[in-house]
TORPA-4810 file (N, C-alpha, C, O; in nm, 3 decimals):
<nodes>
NODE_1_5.294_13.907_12.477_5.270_13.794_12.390_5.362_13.680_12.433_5.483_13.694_12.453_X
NODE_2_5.283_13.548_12.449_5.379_13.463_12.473_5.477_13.368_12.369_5.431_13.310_12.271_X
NODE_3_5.598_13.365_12.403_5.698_13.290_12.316_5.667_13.144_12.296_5.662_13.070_12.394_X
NODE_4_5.644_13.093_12.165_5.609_12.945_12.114_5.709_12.857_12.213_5.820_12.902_12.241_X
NODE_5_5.671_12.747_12.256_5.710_12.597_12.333_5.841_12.579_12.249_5.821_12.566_12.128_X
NODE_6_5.979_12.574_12.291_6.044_12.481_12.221_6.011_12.345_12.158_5.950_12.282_12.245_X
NODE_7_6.024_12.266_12.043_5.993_12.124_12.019_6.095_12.058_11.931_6.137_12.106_11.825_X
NODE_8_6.135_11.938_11.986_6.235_11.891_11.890_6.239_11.896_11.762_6.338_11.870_11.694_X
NODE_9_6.134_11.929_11.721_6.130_11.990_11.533_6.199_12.119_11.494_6.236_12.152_11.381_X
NODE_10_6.211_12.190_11.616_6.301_12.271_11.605_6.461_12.289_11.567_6.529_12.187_11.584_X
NODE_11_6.522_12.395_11.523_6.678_12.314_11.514_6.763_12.362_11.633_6.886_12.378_11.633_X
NODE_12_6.687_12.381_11.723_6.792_12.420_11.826_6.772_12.310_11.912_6.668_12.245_11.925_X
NODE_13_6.889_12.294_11.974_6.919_12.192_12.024_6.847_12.196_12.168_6.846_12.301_12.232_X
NODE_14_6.755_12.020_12.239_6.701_12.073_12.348_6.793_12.059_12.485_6.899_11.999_12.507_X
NODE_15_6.704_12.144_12.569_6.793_12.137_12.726_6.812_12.011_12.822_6.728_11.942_12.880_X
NODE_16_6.884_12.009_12.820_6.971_11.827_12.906_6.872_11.813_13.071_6.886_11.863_13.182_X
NODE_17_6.785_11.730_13.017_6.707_11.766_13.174_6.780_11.670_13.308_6.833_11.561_13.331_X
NODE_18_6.747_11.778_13.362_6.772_11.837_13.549_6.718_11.701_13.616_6.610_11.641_13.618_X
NODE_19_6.853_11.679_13.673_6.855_11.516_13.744_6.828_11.517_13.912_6.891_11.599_13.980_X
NODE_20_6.770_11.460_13.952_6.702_11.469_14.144_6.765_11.360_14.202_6.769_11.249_14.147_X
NODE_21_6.804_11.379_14.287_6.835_11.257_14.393_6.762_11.217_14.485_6.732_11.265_14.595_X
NODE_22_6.727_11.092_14.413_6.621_11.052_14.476_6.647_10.903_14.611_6.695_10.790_14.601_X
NODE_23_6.581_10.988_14.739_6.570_10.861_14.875_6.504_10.706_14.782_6.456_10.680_14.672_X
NODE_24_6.532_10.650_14.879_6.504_10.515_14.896_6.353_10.489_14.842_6.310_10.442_14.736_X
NODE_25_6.280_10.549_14.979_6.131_10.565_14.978_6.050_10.553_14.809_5.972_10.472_14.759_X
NODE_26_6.114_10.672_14.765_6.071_10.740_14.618_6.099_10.662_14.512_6.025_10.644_14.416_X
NODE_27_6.256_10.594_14.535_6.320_10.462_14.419_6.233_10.381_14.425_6.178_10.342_14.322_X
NODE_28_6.185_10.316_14.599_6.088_10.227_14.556_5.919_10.238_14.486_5.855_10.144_14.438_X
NODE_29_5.884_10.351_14.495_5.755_10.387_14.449_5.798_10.416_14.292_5.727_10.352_14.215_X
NODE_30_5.866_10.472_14.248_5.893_10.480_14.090_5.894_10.357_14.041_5.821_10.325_13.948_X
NODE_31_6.016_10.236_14.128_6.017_10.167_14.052_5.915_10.033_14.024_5.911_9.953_13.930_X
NODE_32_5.803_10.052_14.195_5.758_9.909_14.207_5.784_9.831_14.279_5.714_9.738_14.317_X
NODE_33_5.921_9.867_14.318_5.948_9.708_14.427_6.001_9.732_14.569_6.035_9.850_14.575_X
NODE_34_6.020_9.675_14.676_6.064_9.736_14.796_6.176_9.734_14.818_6.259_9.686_14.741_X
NODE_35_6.203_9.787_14.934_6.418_9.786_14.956_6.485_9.674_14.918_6.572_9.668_14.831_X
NODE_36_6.424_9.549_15.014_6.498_9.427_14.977_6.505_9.366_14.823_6.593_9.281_14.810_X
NODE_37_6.426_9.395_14.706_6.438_9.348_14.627_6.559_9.494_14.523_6.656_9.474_14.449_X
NODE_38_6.514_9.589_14.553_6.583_9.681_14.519_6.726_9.650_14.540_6.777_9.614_14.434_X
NODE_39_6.791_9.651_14.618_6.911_9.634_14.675_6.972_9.479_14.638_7.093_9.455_14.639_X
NODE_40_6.864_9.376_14.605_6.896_9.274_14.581_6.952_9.288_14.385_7.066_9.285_14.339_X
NODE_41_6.848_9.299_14.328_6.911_9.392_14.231_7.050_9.498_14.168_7.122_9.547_14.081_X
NODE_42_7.026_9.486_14.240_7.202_9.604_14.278_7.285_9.533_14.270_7.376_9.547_14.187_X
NODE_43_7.276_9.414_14.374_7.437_9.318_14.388_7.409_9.220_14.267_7.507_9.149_14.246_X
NODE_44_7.293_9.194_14.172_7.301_9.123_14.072_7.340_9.207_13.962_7.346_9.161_13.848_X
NODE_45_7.370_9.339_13.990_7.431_9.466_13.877_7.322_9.460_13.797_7.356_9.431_13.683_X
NODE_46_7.166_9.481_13.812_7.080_9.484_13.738_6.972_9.600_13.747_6.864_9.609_13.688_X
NODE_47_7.016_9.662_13.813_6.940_9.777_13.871_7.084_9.960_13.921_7.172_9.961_14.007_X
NODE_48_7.058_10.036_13.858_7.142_10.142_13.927_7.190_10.152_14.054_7.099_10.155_14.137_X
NODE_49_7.338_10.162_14.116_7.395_10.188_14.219_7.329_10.322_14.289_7.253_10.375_14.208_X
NODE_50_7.335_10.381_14.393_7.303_10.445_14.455_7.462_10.553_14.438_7.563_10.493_14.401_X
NODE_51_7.472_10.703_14.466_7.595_10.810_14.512_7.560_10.806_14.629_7.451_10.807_14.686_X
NODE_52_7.714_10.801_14.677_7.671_10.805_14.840_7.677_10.967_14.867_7.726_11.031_14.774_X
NODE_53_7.644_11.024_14.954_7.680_11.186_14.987_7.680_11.126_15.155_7.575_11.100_15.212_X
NODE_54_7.807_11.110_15.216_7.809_11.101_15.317_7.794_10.958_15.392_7.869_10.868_15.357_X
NODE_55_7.701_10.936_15.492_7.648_10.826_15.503_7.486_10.822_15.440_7.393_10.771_15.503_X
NODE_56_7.473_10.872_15.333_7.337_10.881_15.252_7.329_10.810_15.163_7.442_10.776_15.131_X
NODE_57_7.242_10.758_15.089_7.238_10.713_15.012_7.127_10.734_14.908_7.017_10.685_14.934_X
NODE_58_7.147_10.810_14.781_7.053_10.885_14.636_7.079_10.829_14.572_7.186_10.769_14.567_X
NODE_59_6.950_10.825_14.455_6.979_10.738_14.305_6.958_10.884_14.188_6.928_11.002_14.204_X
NODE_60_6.982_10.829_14.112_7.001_10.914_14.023_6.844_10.941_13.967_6.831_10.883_13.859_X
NODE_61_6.743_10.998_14.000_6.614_11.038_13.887_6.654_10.939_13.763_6.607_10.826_13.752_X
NODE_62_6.747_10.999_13.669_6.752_10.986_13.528_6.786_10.852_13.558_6.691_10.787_13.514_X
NODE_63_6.883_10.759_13.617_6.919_10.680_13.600_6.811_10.543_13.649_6.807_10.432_13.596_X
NODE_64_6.733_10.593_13.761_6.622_10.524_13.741_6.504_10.473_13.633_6.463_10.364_13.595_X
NODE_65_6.472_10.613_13.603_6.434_10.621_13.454_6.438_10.502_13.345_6.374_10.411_13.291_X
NODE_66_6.578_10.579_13.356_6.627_10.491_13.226_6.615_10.345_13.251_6.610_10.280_13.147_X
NODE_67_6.609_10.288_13.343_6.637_10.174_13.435_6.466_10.109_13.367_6.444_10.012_13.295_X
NODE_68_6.373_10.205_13.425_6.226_10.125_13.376_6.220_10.127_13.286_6.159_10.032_13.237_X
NODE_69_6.272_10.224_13.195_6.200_10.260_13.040_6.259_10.085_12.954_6.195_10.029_12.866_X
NODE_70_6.427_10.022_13.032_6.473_9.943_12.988_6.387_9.809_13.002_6.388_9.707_12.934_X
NODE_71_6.319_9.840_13.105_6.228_9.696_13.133_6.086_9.687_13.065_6.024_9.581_13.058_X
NODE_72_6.032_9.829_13.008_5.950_9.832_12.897_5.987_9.771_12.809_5.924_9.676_12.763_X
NODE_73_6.117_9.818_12.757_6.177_9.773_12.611_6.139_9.662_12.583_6.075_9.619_12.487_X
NODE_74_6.200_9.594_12.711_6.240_9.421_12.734_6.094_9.341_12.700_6.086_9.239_12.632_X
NODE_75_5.998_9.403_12.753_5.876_9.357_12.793_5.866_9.307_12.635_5.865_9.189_12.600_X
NODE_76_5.855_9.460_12.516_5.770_9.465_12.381_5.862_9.430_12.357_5.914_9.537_12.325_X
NODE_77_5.962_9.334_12.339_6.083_9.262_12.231_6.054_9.099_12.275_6.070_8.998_12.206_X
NODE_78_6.010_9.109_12.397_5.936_8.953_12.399_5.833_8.933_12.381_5.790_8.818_12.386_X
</nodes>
């Protein structure tokens, strides 16, 4: 028998979701725009920094995310 779906109606608390590091390539397809505007963004502190691992350079999944969901917001408050 299978065990019911967790759902936030529940009272247990839910699981902290699992963050990807995401290339360049992928930042720009999530977010829409290409390197140069991406990066241009960045030095206007308007867009998430990149972790370096090395000479690499990953964005955070979540922090992207959060990044569009903020430009939705923006959209329905104007």
């Amino acid at each position: 028998m299978n065990k019911p779906t967790q759902t936030a109606a529940n009272s247990e608390p839910m699981e902290k979701p699992v963050d990807v590091l995401l290339q360049l390539p992928e930042v720009c397809r999530q977010a829409g725009f290409g390197k140069t505007a991406i990066y241009r963004m960045m030095k206007e502190g308007t867009f998430p920094e990149p972790i370096k691992i090395g000479p690499a350079s990953r964005w955070s999944q979540i922090e992207v995310q959060a990044w569009i969901e903020k430009q939705k917001a923006a959209r329905r408050a104007a």
